[in-house]
C-alpha positions, 0 to 999 in steps of 0.5 A: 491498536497501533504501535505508533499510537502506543508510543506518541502517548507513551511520549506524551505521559510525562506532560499531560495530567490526563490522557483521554483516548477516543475509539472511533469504531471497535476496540478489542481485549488487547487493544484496550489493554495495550492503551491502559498504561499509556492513558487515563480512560479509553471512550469507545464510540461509533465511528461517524465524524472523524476525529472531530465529532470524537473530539466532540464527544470527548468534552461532552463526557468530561464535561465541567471536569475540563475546569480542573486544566489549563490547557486542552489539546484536541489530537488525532492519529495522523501523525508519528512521534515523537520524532523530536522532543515535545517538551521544548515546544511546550515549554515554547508556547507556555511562555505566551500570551495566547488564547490558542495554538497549533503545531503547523499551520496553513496560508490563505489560498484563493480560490479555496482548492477544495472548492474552486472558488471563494477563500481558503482561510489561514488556519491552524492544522486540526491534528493538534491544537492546544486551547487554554482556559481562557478559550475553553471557559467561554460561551463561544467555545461551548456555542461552537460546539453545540452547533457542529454540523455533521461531517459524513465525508473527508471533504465536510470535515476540511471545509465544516471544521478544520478551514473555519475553526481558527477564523471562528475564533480569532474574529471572536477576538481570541489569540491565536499562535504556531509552533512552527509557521508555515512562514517560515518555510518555502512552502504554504503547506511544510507538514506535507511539503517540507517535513524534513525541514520541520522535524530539523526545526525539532517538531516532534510530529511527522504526518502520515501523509507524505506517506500514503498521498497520490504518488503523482501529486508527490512526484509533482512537488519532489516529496521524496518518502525514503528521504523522509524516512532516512531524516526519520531515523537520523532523529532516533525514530523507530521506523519500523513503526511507520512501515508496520502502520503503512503496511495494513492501511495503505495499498502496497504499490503507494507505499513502495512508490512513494518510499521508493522501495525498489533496490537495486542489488550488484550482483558481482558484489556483497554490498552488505554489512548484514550477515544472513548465513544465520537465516534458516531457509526454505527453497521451494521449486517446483518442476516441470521437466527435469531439463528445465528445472536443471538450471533452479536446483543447481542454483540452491548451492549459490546460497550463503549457507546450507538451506533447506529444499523441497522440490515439488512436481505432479509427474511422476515420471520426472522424480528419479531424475529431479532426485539425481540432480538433487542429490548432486547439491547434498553438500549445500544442502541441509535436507532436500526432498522431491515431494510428488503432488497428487495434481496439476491444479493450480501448478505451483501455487497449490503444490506450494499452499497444499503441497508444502503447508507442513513447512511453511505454518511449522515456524522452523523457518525465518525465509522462503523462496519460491521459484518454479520452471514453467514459462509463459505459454502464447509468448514468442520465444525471445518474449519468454526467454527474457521471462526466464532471465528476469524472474531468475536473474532478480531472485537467484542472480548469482551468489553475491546476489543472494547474499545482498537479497536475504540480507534485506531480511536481517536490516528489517525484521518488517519485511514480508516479501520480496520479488521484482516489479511487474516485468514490463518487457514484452508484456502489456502489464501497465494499466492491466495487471489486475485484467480480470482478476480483480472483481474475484481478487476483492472477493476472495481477499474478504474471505481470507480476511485481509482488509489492506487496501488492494491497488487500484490498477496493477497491484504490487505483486510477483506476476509469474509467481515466485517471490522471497518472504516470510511464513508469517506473510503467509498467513491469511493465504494459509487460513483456508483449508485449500484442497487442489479442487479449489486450484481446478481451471474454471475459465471456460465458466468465466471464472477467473483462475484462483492461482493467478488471483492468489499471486496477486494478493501476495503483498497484501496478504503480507501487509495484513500481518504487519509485514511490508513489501520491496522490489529488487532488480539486478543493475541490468534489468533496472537499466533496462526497466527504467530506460523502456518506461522512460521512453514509452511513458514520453510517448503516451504523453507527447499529445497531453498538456501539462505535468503527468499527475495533470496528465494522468487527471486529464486522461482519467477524467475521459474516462475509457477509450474504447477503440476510439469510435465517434460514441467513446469520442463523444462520452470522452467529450462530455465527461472532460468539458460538463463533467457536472452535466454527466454526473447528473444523467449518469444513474440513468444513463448507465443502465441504458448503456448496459441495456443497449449493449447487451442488445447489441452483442445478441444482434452481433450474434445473431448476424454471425449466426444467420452468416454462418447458416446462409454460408453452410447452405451455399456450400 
């Protein structure tokens, strides 16, 4: 049961004779305590419907009781508030002669853009509307109800419900009214497009969409989420609200795109009021040679105050040296170890969950970093030289970096990880930073228990494995009793390696407690990040039409390219121009497809074979 729904109905108490609350779903102990002081009574039923079916249910269980009101409002959780006071809008609509209201509504379009043709009719939003005695009473409102259609998808709720119930009832000649008309402001939709004007105009309600929406559609129409958020706190709103909700039910790349959560931190410069020296820290590096881990143990004396060090190795032949140069750094540390690991497996990522669990579940720490000094293998040297830089330079930039980086723990005690973006640089990271990873990374989210939806195609993570957090993020990684067998390479069985798996599953893992993710770069590598993609980006689209989210539409209705051959040319063909033609044939298509290439990979094989026979006997 979310914080932000405890408090709009904590909100709401003061103006409402009852508050009936409906669960669609499973509602535990602490949920429903949480909701008793807020409510009246909590119904809990099954989770079919949506919000409307439960709105269904609802008046179906207070029955004639609905007599004793004169008004009922019929709302969901889509929303935050209150952003702005609800009683003046109350004491607005009560001053009129209607029959029903709405807090938004939505102008007529043609065609209907869920559908593509026909009429999208005007309409009061769903997510709140008020309906009076006069509505309420009739057998109209009780016929509507009695014959709701089923509403199994998103779509049927939209086009069954919300799209029909306000034309429904005003063509019955009931009164309609909106706090605040969508005439009134640039747009045909200001919940999404302008609710920075709307909550300036005192609505106290905040959709959650602009939040978690397709970022390119966003992008499209400058919806701009840490604007929004910026106006959300100037109101007096807790925001920590909003970030702990989009955190557990967004995936973690849409909400730092969308709230554009990327910092940029100076490195020469303290460009902070928040004093982090009171942060107990945790440094964690884990080496592979003396010489290159020499560079990460002389930078745990740039923090702001003494922390904690535990560097963590399986050679040892490495630890005398790692524990001169360790002791070195005595007079800026407060306890410092090198712990030796009893294996390789999994490098620093099981020398980190296995190697140092004591520390990281103890709770005598508010931060950690870890860092580690291997670089990337079957890179070029200039490739893996700018690796070094990037992961080091945008964690450990320099002392006045540090100091900006762990302050972003003290201004939001939400915050769960830190760690650059994806390093693009070198790497062909866009449209494959989940490569093979992903079908093991859905899995073993699962049994860690995390149910934060994991982004579809590169996630928001610290590719490379080093990062900033909190212990508390850690917690769905640390509920396995890891063992460094579980670490042990298994790609020659094609079984992708649970360390790289893991590193992507960071942010998530966070976000299951509640805890949100950000990026940090150094001027420099943002300056360089920005004007690479800039350019690469004005490349891939020289040759597609229209904005990118119709770009980025039109390419993901091809579908894979292939290596451009006549039979990915054709496919692409036909899924861009008789989408509905493919969509038919598909299920039976696709087992054919699969059948005929498994067919030819043992053809290909067997030529290759019969080759390499006809070969041996020539020579």
């Amino acid at each position: 049961m979310d914080e932000y729904v405890v408090h709009a109905l904590a909100g709401l108490r003061e103006h409402a004779a009852r508050i009936l609350v409906v669960v669609n779903g499973k509602l535990t102990p602490e949920g429903r305590e949480r909701l008793e002081p807020v409510s009246d009574e909590v119904l809990v039923r099954e989770n079919v419907g949506f919000d409307i079916w439960a709105h269904k249910d609802a008046l179906d269980h207070v029955g004639a009781g609905v007599l004793e009101f004169d008004e009922v409002v019929l709302t969901n959780d889509t929303w935050f508030g209150p952003v702005r006071p609800y009683g003046p809008v109350f004491e607005r609509m009560d001053a009129l002669e209607i029959d029903f209201w709405g807090m938004t509504d939505h102008a007529r379009e043609v065609p209907n853009p869920f559908t593509g043709t026909g009429v999208m009719h005007y309409h009061l939003q769903s997510f709140w509307i008020a309906v009076r005695r006069s509505m309420f009473t009739s057998e109209r409102w009780a016929r509507y109800w009695r014959e709701l259609p089923e509403m199994p998808s998103y779509f049927d709720a939209v086009l069954k419900h919300e799209t029909v119930f306000t034309e429904t009832f005003v063509r019955n000649g009931f009164r309609p009214a909106v706090a605040f008309a969508s005439d009134d402001y640039p747009t045909d939709h200001p919940a999404l497009f302008n609710p920075t004007l709307l909550m300036d105009d005192g609505c106290p309600l905040l959709k959650r969409r602009p939040f978690f929406h397709w970022p390119p559609f966003l992008d499209r129409h400058a919806v701009i989420g840490r604007s929004i958020m910026d106006n959300v706190e100037e109101h007096g709103y807790p925001t920590a609200l909003i970030l702990d909700n989009l955190a557990r039910t967004v995936q973690a790349k849409v909400i730092n795109t969308n709230l554009a959560m990327l910092d940029i931190l100076p490195r020469t410069t303290v460009a902070t009021a928040d004093d982090p020296t009171g942060l107990r820290v945790l440094v964690v590096v884990h080496a592979t040679g003396s010489e290159s881990a020499a560079d990460l143990i002389a930078r745990l004396g740039w923090f702001p105050a003494p922390v904690d060090a535990i560097v963590t190795t399986s050679d040892a032949d490495l630890v005398p040296e790692l524990e001169r140069m360790l002791g070195a750094q005595t007079s800026r540390l407060r306890k410092a170890e090198v712990r030796l690991v009893p294996s390789h497996d999994g490098r620093d990522m099981s020398a980190f969950l296995i190697g140092c669990r004591a520390e990281l579940e103890g709770g005598q720490y508010d931060v950690f970093v870890k860092v580690h000094d291997r670089l990337p293998v079957r890179r070029g040297r200039t490739v893996s030289d700018y690796f070094r830089r990037y992961t080091r330079d945008n964690l450990l930039g320099s002392p006045e970096y540090i100091v900006n980086l762990l302050a972003l723990f003290v201004r939001e005690r939400g915050l769960g990880v830190v760690f650059p973006p994806p390093i693009q640089t070198g790497y062909a990271v866009t449209g494959e930073g989940w490569s093979w990873y992903r079908g093991r990374g859905h899995d073993v989210a699962e049994d860690l228990g995390i149910r934060v939806p994991l982004d579809g195609v590169t996630p928001l993570a610290p590719l490379g494995g080093m990062w900033v957090g909190r212990p508390e993020g850690l917690r769905p990684l640390l509920s396995k009793d890891w063992t460094y067998a579980d670490f042990r390479d298994a790609t020659h069985k094609r079984i992708p390696d649970i360390r790289r798996v893991l590193e992507r599953l960071v942010a998530a893992a966070a976000g299951e407690e509640g805890l949100h993710a950000r990026t940090v770069l150094t001027p420099g590598h943002a300056g360089l990040t920005h004007l690479s993609l800039e350019y690469k980006i004005d490349q891939l689209a020289v040759n597609l039409p229209g904005y990118p989210v119709e770009q980025i539409q039109f390419v993901h209705r091809a579908g894979w390219w292939g290596i451009g051959g006549a039979v990915a040319f054709f496919r692409m063909y036909m899924k861009t121009n008789h989408a509905g033609f493919v969509r038919r044939v598909d299920p039976v298509m696709h087992p054919i497809g699969r059948g005929a290439r498994a067919i030819l990979r043992v053809a290909r094989a067997g030529a290759s074979t019969a080759r390499h026979l006809v070969k041996g006997a020539r020579s």
